[in-house]
Steps between C-alpha positions, in 0.01 A plus 500: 500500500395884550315473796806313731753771431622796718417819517869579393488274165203678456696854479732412279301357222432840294879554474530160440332449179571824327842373449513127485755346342487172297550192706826284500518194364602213721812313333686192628374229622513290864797235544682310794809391602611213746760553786783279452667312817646771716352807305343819627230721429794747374680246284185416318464860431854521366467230259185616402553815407282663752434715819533372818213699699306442190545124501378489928219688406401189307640280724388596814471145657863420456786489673771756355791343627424115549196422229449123416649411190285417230293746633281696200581871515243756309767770305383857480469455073175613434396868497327826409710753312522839676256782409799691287575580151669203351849628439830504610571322851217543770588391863186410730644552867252308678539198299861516443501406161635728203301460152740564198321644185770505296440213307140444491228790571251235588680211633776634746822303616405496903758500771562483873657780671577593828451856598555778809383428835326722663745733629667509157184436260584471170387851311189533297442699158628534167841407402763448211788254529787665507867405526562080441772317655685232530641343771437827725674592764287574827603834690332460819248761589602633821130456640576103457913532623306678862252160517826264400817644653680201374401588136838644244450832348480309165462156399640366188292249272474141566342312757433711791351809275124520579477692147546119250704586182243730384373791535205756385475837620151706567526780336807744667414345863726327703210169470546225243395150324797267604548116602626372801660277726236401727257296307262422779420921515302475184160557529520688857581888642830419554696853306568778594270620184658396256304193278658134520501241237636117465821533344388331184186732424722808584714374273271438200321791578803708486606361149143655351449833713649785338565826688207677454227272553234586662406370877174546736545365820086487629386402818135326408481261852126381287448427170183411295537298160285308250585158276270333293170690604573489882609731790811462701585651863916490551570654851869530634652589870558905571876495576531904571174551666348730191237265446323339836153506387434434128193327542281863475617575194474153302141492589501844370683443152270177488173692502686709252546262261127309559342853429735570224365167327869354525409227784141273589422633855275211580816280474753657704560295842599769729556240824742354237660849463529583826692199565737551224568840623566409847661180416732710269691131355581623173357337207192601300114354650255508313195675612222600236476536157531779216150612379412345151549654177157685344 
């Protein structure tokens, strides 16, 4: 593998190993759906439970709006856990999906979220839920009542709040957890920063979250994993432009872990990583294997 990588992978690998972390694990597993008659890409998402960019990354060759029905659809279900501690709630940006801890250190309850666009990106760090409600009323920012003139100071709860019935704030910001009433945002950059869930996630999640509870939002656009001896490659789109090259430094972190005794060098397919990485589509590839045991 060495001898095929950049000069700038090449850089990086001192810093690299001195502080490697453990690898994921890869958890789920791959499953399908079929389109019923009439069905779109987004409604298969809804009922699924899952992103809708996620789900075209996957699906590349069909139609969003008209696909055939009976068509077989590949759902974003399989996956490598961020590189985080395994507590509290941790919110990868780039995949839009948040990973709840709460329950289960090792096994975490996985959701799709949508999150800020671009102009309005959804804010990274360290958090604490703050102040829960229910049924919340949405005061509109007056950033948002300049874009939509048409837009009333407040709207009450019910249908035409963008907030759901529930609501989770970050810390003492003005961002928050909440539902909504646009099903077909989930699982795109479609806030204004704040994070998105189906109505019947937020809810459920809202039932176990106590103020307090700890949240990292992360923004890891590649991650590398392991399951049952191998390696896997999960690469996801860039949606604010912090990440346009990542290819450098997974070389780099993979020479890392091959000198560091953590990975077989002689099996790693780098044309099979480069792909992934420019392909970006979602779902873990596997492309070596961890270095036996002595």
């Amino acid at each position: 593998m060495r001898p095929a990588l950049a000069l700038a992978a090449l850089a990086l690998v001192a810093a690299a190993a001195s502080k490697l972390p453990a690898l994921p694990p890869v958890l789920g597993a791959e499953s399908w759906e079929y389109t019923h008659e009439k069905d779109t890409l987004l409604d298969v998402a809804a009922r699924s439970s899952v992103g809708i960019i996620p789900l075209m990354a996957l699906n590349p060759d069909v139609d969003v709006w008209i696909p055939p029905a009976n068509t077989k659809i590949r759902l974003p279900t399989d996956y490598v856990l961020p590189d985080t501690p395994h507590e509290g709630l941790v919110l990868n940006v780039p995949e839009m999906r948040l990973f709840d801890y709460t329950r289960d250190k090792t096994t975490p309850t996985v959701l799709a979220v949508a999150v800020g666009d671009i102009t309005d990106p959804t804010p990274l760090g360290e958090f604490k839920i703050g102040q829960k409600r229910t049924n919340p009323v949405w005061t509109v920012p007056e950033s948002i009542k300049a874009e939509r003139p048409d837009l009333p100071a407040v709207v009450p709860p019910g249908p035409d709040n963008p907030l759901g019935d529930r609501w989770l704030t970050l810390g003492s910001s003005s961002y928050g957890i909440h539902g909504t009433n646009n099903l077909w945002s989930i699982g795109r950059q479609a806030t204004h920063g704040c994070v998105r869930l189906y109505n019947a996630d937020m809810r459920v999640l809202y039932d176990r979250i106590p103020s307090g509870t700890k949240v990292r939002i992360v923004y890891q656009r590649v991650k590398l994993g392991q399951r049952d001896g191998l390696l896997f490659l999960e690469a996801h789109q860039d949606p604010y432009d912090k990440d346009p090259d990542p290819l450098p430094a997974t070389l780099a972190r993979l020479i890392a872990l091959e000198v560091t005794g953590v990975i077989d060098g002689s099996t790693v397919d780098e044309p099979t990583i480069r792909q992934v990485v420019g392909e970006a589509r979602g779902i873990p590839v596997r492309v070596g294997r961890l270095a036996k045991a002595p």
